[in-house]
C-alpha positions in Angstrom: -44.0 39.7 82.7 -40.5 40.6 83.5 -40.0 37.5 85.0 -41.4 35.2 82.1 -39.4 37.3 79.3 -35.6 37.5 79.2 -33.5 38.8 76.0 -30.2 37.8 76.1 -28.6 41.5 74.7 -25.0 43.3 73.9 -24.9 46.8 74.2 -22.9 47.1 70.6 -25.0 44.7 69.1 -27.4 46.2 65.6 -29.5 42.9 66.2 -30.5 43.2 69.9 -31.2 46.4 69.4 -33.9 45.3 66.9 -35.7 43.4 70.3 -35.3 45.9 72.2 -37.1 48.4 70.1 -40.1 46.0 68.9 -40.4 44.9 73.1 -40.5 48.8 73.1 -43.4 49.5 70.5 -45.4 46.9 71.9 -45.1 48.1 76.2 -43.5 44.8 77.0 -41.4 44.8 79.9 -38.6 42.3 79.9 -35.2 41.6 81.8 -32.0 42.3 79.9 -29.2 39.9 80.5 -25.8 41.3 78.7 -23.7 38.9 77.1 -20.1 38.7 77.1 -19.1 36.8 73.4 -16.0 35.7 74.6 -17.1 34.4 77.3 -20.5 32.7 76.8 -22.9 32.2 79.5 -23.9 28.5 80.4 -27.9 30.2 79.2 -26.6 31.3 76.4 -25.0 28.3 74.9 -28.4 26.3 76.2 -30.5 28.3 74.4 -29.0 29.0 71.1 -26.9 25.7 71.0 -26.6 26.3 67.2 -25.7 29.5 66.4 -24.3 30.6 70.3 -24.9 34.1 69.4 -27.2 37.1 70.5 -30.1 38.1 70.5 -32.2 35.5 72.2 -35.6 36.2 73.0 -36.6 33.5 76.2 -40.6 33.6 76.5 -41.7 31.1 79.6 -38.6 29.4 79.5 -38.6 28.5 75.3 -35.6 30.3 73.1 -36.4 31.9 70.2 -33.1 33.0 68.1 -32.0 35.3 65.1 -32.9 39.1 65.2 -35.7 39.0 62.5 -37.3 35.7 63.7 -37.9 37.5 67.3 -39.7 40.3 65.7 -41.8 38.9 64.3 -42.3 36.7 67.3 -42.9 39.6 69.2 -45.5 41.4 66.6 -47.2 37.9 66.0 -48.0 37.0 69.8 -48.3 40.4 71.3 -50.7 41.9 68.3 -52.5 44.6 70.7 -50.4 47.6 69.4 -48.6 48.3 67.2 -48.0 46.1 64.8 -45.1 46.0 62.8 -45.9 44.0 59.9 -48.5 44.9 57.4 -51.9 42.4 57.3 -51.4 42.4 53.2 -49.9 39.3 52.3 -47.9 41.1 49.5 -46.9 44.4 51.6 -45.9 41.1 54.5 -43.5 39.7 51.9 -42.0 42.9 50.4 -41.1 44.0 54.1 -39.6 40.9 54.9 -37.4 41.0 51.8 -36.4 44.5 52.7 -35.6 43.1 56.4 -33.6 40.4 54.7 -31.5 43.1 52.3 -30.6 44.9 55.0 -29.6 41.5 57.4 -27.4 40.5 54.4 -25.8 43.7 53.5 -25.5 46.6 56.0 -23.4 45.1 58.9 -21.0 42.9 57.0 -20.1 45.7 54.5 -20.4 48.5 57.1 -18.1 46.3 59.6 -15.7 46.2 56.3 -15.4 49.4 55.6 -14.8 50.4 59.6 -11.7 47.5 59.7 -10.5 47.3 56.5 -7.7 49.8 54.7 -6.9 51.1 51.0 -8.7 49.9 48.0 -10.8 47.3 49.9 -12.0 49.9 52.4 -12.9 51.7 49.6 -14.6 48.9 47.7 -16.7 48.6 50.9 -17.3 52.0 50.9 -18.9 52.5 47.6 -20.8 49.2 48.0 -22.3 50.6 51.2 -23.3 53.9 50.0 -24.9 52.1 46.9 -27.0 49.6 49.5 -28.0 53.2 51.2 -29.4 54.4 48.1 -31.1 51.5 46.7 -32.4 51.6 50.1 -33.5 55.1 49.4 -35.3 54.2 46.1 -37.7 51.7 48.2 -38.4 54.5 50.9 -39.6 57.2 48.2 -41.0 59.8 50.1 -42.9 57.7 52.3 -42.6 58.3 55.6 -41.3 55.2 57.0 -40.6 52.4 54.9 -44.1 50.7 55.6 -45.8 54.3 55.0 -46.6 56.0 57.8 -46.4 54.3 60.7 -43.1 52.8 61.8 -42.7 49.2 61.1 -40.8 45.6 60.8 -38.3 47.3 57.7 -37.8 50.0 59.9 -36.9 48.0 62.9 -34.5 46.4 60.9 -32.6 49.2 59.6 -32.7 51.8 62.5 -30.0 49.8 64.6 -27.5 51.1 62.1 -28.1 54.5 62.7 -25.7 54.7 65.6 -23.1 53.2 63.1 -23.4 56.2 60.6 -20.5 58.2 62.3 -18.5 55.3 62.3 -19.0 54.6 58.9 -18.2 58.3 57.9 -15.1 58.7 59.9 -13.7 55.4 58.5 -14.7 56.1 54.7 -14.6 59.6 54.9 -17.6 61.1 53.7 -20.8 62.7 54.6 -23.8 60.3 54.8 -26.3 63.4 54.8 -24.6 64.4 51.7 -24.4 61.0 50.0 -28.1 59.6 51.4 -30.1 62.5 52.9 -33.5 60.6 52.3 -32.3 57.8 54.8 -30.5 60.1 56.8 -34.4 61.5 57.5 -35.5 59.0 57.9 -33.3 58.1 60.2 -34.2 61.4 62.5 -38.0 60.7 62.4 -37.1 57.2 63.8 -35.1 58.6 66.1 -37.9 60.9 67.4 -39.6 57.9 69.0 -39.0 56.7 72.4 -39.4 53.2 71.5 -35.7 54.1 69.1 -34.2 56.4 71.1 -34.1 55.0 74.1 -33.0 51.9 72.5 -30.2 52.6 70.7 -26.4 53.0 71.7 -24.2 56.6 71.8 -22.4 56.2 67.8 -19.4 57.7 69.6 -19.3 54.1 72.1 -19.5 53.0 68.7 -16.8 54.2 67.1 -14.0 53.6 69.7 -15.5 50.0 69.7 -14.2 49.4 65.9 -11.2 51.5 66.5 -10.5 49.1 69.3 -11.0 46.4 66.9 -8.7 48.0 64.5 -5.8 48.7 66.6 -5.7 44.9 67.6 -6.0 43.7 63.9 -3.0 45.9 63.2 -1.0 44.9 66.3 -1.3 41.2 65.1 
């Protein structure tokens, strides 16, 4: 299978992580090939001509792109296990808007917050914390956000678990304290392999936008 599946990944990356963790819950082995963004392999701009940007799923030689698309990809074609999104067409939609919430929101105000400084750092902050608990209000006390098996919303949002300590260091506060459901949540995710073995150390994390932020400052 290897050999017919390639994902074209970045270690740092919230939405290659997502492929790597649904490619987990479904036993599909695969070959990782690790992009470099500023340098962008001849495969890479092939396959995602449009966007040139990770993750790419390659299946037999076709590209599929964008982080959601794939998984779904994935849980459509490989529907032995597993599966990620509900077989209720309404449950199907209300995941898929949660997917989309957190696609829109969560990285490009958590990636504020960790580069910005003074009032709109904390702007991004506050907006952040009050996309975590809105979050909070659709997971209840269910528990995953699908109920209780682990599913497509969850796949979404558990990439940005190993951004939480960057996002506390940089806004200074306590997301355990400010969002314990999600923060939970979060932990039973993280007691699956599938999650686990998928994600990147937070610490790896956080020197990455400190790196980031030291440039911006130097300019």
């Amino acid at each position: 299978m290897a050999d017919q599946l390639i994902v074209l990944d970045l270690w740092i990356s919230p939405f290659a992580a997502r492929v790597r963790i649904a490619l987990a819950e479904k036993g599909i082995d695969y070959e990782s090939r690790k992009e470099d963004l500023s340098n962008k392999s001849p495969l890479l701009l092939k396959m995602n001509p449009v966007g040139k940007q990770i993750p790419v799923l390659i299946h037999k030689g076709k590209p599929v792109c964008e982080s959601l698309i794939i998984v779904q990809y994935i849980d459509e074609l490989w529907n032995h296990k597993s599966p990620l999104l509900p077989s209720d067409p309404h449950q199907r939609s209300n995941a898929r808007f949660w997917a989309d919430y957190v696609d829109k929101k969560i990285y490009s105000i958590g990636r504020q917050l960790c580069l910005s400084i003074g009032e709109a750092q904390e702007a991004a902050k506050n907006d952040l914390i009050g996309c975590f608990k809105l979050l909070e209000g659709e997971l209840g006390d269910k528990h995953y956000f699908g109920g209780e098996t682990f599913g497509f919303v969850d796949v979404a949002l558990i990439p940005f678990y190993t951004f939480f300590h960057s996002f506390e260091q940089f806004g200074n506060f306590s997301m355990v304290t400010e969002c314990p459901k999600i923060v939970a949540w979060a932990q039973r995710c993280m007691e699956k392999e599938s999650v686990s073995e998928s994600l990147t150390d937070p610490h790896k994390v956080y020197d990455f936008f400190m790196g980031l932020k030291k440039k911006q400052e130097a300019k």
